[in-house]
Structure formats: C-alpha cells, structure tokens
N, C-alpha and C positions, 0 to 999 in steps of 0.2 A: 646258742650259735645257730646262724642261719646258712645252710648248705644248700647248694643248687645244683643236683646231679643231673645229667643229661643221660635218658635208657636209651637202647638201642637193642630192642628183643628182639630184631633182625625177622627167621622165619625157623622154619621147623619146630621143632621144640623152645625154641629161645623164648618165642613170648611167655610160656609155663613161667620156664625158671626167671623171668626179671620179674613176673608180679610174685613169685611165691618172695623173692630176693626185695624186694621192695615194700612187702608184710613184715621179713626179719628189721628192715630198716628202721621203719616207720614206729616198732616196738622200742629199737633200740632209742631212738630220738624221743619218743615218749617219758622214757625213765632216766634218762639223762637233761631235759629238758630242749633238745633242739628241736629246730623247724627244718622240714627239709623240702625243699621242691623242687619238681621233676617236670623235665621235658622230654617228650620222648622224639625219637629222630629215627629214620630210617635207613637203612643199610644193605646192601645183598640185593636178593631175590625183589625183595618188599619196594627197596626205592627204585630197581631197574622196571620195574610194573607199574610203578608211579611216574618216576620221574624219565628212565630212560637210560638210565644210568648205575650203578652200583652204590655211590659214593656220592654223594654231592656236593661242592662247595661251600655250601649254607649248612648245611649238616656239619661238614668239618669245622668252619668255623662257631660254630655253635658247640660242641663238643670242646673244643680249646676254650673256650668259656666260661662255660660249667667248673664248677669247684671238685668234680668225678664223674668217670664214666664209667655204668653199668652198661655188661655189654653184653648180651645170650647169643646163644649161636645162630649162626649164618649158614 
C-alpha cells in the first residue's frame, strides 16, 4: 500500500513529536510492507513567518489531498 501523509509540525514542540511520530510510522510500514510518503506543510506561527499568514490555501488544499494528516502542535 502506498500512503501519502501530509506533516504539519507546526512550532513549539510539534516538530519533536511529528518526526518522533513519523519513526513510529515508517517501522510500522516497514513490517507490513507499505510505502509512505510525506509532505510536510506549514501551519501557525511557522507559515505566518513565511507566508504572512496562519494557514494557507495551498497548504489546505494540499492537506485534502494527502491520504492523512499528521499534525504537532501549534
């Protein structure tokens, strides 16, 4: 099975938890035999610094795309 989660580690602590949360994945895909790949997108604090914004529409629409969203906090 090929799965394509979209992250969004957002900021504070969030980045930790989506790569620790993306090592439990990547095991689990290992011994079941799937492939998973990840896009990561920005949210909060992280895209208003970048983009200007909280949220972005490219980001949203990208997120509705994805087959799951992993998502750390904001």
């Amino acid at each position: 099975m090929n799965l394509n989660i979209v992250c969004i580690p957002g900021d504070g602590i969030g980045p930790e938890i989506v790569a620790e949360a993306r090592k439990v994945l990547d095991q689990v895909a290992l011994k079941y035999g799937h492939n998973i790949s990840y896009k990561d997108i920005l949210m909060g604090g992280a895209s208003i610094d970048a983009c200007g914004e909280p949220l972005t529409d490219d980001a949203i629409a990208t997120a509705k795309a994805a087959d799951a969203v992993l998502m750390g906090s904001i």
